[in-house]
N, CA, C and O atoms as a GROMACS GRO file, in nm:
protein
  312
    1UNK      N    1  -0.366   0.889   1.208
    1UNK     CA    2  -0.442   1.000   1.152
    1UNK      C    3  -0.571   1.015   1.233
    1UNK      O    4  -0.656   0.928   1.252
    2UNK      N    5  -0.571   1.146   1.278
    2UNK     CA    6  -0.710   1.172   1.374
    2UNK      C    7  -0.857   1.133   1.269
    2UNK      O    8  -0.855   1.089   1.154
    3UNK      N    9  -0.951   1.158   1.335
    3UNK     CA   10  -1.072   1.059   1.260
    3UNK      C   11  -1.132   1.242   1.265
    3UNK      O   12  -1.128   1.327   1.354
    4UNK      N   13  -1.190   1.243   1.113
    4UNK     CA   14  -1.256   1.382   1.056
    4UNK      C   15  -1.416   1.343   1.089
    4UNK      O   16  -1.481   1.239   1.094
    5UNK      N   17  -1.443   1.482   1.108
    5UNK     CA   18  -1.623   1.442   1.114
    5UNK      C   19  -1.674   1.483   0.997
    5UNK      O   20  -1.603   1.547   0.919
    6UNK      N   21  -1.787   1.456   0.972
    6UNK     CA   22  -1.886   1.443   0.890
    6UNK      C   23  -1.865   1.630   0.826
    6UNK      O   24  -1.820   1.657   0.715
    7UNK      N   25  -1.894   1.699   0.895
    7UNK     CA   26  -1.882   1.858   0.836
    7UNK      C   27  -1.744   1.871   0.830
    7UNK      O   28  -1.698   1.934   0.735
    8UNK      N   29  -1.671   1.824   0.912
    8UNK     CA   30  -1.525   1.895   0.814
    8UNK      C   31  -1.507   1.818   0.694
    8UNK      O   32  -1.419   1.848   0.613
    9UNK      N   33  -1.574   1.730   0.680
    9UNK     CA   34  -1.594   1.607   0.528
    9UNK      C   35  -1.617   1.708   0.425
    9UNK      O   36  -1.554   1.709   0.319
   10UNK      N   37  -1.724   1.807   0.463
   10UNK     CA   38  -1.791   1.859   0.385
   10UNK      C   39  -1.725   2.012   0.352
   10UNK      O   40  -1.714   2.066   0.242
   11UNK      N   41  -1.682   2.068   0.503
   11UNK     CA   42  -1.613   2.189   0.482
   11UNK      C   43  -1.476   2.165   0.391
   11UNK      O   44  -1.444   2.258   0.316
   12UNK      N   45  -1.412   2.075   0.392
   12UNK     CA   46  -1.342   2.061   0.337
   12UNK      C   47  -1.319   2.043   0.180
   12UNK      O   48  -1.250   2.112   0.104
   13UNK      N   49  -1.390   1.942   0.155
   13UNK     CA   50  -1.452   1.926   0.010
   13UNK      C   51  -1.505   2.049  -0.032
   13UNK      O   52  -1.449   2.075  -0.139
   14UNK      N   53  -1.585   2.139  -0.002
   14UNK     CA   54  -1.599   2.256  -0.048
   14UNK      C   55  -1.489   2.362  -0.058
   14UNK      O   56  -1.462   2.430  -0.157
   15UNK      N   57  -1.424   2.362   0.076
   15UNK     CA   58  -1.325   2.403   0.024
   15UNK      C   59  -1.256   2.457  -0.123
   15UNK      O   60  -1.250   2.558  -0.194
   16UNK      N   61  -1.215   2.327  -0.116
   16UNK     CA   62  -1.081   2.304  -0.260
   16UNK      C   63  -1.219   2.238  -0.374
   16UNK      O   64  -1.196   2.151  -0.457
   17UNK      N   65  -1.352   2.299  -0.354
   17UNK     CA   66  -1.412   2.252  -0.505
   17UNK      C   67  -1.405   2.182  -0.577
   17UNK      O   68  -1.400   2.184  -0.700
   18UNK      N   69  -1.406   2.062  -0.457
   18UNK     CA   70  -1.429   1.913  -0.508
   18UNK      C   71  -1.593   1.846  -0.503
   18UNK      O   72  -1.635   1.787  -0.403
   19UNK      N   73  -1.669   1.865  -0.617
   19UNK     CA   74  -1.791   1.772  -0.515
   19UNK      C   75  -1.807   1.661  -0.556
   19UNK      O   76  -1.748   1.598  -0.644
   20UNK      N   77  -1.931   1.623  -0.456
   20UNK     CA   78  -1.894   1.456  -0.345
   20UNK      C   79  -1.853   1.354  -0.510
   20UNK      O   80  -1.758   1.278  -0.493
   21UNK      N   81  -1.895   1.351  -0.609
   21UNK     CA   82  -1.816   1.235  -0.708
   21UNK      C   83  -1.694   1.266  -0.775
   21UNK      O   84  -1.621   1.188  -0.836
   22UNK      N   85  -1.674   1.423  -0.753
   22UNK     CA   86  -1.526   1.368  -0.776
   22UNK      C   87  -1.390   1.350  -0.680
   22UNK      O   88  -1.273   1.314  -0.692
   23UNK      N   89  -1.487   1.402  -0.569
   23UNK     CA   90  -1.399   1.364  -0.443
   23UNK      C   91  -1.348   1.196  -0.465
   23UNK      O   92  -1.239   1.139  -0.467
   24UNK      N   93  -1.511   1.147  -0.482
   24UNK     CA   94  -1.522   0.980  -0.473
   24UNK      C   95  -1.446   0.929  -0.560
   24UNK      O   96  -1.396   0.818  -0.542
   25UNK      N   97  -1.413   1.033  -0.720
   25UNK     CA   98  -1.345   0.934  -0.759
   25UNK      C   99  -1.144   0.922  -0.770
   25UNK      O  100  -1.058   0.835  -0.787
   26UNK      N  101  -1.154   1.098  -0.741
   26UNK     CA  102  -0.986   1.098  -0.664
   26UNK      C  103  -0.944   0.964  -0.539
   26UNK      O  104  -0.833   0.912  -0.529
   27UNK      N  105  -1.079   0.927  -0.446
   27UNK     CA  106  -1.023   0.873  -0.352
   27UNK      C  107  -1.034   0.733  -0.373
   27UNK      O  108  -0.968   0.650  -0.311
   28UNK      N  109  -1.133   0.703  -0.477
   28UNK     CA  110  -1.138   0.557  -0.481
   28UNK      C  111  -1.238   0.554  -0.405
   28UNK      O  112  -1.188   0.523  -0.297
   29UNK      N  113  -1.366   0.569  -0.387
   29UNK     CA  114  -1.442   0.511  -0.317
   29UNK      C  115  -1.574   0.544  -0.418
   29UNK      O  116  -1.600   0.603  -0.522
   30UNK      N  117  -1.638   0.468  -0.318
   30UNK     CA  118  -1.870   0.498  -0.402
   30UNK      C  119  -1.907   0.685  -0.295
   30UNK      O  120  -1.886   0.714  -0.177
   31UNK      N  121  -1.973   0.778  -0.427
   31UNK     CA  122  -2.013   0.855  -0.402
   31UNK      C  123  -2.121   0.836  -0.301
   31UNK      O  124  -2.165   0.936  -0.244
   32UNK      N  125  -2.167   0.723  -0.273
   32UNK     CA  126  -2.281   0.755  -0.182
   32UNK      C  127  -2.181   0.701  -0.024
   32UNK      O  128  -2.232   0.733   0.083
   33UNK      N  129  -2.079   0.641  -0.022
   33UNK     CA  130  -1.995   0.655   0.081
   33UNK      C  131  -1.968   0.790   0.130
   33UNK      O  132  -2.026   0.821   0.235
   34UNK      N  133  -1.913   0.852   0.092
   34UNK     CA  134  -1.900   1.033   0.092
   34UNK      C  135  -2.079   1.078   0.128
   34UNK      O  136  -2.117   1.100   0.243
   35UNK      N  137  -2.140   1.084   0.048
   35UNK     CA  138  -2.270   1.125   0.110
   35UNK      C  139  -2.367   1.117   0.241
   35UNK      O  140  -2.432   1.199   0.307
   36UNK      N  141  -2.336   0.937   0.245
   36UNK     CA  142  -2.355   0.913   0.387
   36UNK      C  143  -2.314   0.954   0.508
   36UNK      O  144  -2.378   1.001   0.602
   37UNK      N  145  -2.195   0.931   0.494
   37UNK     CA  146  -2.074   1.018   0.592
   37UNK      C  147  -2.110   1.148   0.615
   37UNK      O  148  -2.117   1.186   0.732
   38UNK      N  149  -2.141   1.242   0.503
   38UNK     CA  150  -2.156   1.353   0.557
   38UNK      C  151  -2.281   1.384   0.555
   38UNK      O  152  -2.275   1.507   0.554
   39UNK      N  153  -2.386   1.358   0.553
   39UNK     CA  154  -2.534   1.367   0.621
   39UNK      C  155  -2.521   1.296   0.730
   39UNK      O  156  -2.613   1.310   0.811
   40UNK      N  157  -2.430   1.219   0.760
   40UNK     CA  158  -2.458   1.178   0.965
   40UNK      C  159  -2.544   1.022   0.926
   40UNK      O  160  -2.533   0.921   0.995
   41UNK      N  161  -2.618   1.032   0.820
   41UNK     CA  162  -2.629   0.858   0.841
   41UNK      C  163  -2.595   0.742   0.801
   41UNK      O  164  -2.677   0.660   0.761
   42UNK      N  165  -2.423   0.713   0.810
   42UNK     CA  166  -2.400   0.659   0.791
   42UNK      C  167  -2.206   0.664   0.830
   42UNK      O  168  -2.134   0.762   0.807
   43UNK      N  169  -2.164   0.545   0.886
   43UNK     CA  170  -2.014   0.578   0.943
   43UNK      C  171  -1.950   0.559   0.784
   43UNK      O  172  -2.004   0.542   0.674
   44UNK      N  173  -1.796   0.571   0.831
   44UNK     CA  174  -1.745   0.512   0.707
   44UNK      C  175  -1.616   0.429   0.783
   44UNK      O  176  -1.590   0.458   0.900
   45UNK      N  177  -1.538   0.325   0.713
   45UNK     CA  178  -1.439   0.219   0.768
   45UNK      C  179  -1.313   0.295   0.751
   45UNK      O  180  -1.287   0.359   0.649
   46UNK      N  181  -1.231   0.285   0.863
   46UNK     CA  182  -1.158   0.404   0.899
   46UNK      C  183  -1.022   0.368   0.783
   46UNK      O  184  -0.939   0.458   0.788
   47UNK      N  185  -0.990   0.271   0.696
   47UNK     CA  186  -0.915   0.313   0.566
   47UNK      C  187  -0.964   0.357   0.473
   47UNK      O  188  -0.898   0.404   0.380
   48UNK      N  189  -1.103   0.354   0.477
   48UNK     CA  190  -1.171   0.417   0.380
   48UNK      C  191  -1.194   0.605   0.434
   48UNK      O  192  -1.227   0.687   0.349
   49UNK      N  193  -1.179   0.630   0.522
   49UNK     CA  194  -1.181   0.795   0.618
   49UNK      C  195  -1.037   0.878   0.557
   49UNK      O  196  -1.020   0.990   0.510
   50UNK      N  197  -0.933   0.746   0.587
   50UNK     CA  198  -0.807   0.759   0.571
   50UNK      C  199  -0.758   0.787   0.445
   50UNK      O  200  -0.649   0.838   0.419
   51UNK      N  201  -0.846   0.749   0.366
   51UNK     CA  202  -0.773   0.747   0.204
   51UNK      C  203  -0.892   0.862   0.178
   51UNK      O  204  -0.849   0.921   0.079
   52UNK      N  205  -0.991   0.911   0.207
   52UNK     CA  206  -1.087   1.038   0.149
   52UNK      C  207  -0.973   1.178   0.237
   52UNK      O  208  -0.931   1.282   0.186
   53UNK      N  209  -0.953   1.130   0.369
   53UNK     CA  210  -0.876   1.255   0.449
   53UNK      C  211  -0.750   1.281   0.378
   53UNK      O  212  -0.712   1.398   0.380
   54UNK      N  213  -0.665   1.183   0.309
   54UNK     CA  214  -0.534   1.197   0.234
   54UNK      C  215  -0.563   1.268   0.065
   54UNK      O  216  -0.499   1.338  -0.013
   55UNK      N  217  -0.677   1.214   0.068
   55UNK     CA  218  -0.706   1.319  -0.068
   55UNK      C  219  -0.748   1.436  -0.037
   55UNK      O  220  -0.737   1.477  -0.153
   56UNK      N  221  -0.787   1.527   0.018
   56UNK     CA  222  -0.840   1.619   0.057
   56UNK      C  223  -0.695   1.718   0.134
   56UNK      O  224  -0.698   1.841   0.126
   57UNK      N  225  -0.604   1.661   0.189
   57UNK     CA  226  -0.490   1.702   0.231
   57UNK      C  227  -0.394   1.707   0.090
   57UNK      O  228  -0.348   1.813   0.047
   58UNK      N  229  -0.380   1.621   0.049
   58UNK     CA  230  -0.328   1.631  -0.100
   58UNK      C  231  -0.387   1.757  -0.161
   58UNK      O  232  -0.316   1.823  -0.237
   59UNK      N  233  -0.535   1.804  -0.129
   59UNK     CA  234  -0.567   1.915  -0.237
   59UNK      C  235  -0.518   2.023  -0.194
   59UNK      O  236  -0.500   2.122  -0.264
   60UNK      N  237  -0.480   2.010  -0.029
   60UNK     CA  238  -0.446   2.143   0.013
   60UNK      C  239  -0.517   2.170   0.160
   60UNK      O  240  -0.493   2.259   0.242
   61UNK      N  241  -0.589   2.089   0.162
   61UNK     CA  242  -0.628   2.117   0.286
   61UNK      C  243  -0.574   2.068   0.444
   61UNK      O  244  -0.516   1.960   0.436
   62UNK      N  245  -0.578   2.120   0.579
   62UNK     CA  246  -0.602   2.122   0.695
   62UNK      C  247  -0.674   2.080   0.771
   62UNK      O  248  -0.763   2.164   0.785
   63UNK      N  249  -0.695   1.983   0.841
   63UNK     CA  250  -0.809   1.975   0.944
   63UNK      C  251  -0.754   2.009   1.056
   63UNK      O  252  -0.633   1.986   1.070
   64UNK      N  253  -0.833   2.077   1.169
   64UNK     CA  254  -0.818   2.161   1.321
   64UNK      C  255  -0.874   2.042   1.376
   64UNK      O  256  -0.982   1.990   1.349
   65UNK      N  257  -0.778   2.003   1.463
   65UNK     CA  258  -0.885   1.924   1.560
   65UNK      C  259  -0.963   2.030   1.686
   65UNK      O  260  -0.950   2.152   1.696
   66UNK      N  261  -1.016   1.971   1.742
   66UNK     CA  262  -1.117   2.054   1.856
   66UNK      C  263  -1.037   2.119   1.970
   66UNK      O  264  -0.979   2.021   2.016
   67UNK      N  265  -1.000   2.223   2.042
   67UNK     CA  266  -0.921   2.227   2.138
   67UNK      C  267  -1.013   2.381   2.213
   67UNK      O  268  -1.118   2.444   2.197
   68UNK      N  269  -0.903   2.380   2.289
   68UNK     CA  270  -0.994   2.500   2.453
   68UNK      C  271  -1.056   2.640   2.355
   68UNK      O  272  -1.139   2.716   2.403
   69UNK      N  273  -1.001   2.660   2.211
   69UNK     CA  274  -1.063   2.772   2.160
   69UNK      C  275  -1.218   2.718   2.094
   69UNK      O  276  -1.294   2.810   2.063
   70UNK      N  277  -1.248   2.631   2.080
   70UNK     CA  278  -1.363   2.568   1.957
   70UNK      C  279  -1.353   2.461   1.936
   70UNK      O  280  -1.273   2.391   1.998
   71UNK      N  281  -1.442   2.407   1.828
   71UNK     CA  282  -1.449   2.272   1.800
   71UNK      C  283  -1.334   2.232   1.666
   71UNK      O  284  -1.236   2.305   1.651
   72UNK      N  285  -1.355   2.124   1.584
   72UNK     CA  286  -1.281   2.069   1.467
   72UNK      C  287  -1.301   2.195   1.368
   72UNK      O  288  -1.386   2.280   1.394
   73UNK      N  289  -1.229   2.203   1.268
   73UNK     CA  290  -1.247   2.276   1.166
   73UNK      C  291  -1.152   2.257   1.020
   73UNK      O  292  -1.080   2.159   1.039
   74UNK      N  293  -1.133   2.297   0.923
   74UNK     CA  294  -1.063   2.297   0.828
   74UNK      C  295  -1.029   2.385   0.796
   74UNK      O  296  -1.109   2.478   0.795
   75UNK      N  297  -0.884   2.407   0.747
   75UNK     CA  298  -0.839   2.536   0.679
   75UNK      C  299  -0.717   2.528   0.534
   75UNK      O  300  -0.617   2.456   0.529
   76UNK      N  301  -0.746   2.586   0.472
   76UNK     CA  302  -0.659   2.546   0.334
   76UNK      C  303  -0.500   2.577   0.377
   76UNK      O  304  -0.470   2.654   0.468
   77UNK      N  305  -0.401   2.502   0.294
   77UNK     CA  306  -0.270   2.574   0.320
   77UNK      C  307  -0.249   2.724   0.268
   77UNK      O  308  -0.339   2.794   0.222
   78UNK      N  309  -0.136   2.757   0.281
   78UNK     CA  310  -0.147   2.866   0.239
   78UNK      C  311  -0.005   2.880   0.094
   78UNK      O  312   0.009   2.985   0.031
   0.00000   0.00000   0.00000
């Protein structure tokens, strides 16, 4: 599973109108894990990336990785 950045953390979660505690608590993790991550100070341990990115795909969402048109992005299914 490709590694999500910090704003598609966030684009995403907004997305599908999850915020950051109940993201945290669909995925099993501490809300300030999610927070850190996506303010940039702070990494997160990549089963812990893995199990927030599988919930967030579970809700419906997409992540774009970066390619010759733009950078990363998210997009809901359809």
């Amino acid at each position: 599973m490709p590694t999500i950045t910090p704003l598609q953390l966030k684009l995403a979660r907004t997305a599908v109108g999850l915020g950051v505690r109940e993201l945290a608590e669909k995925a099993s993790v501490a809300p300030s894990t999610i927070q850190r991550y996506e303010s940039g100070r702070g990494g997160m341990q990549s089963r812990t990336l893995d199990k927030v990115q599988q919930t967030l795909e579970d809700a419906g969402v997409v992540f774009i990785p970066a390619d010759a048109q733009g950078g990363p992005g998210v997009r809901l299914k359809s």
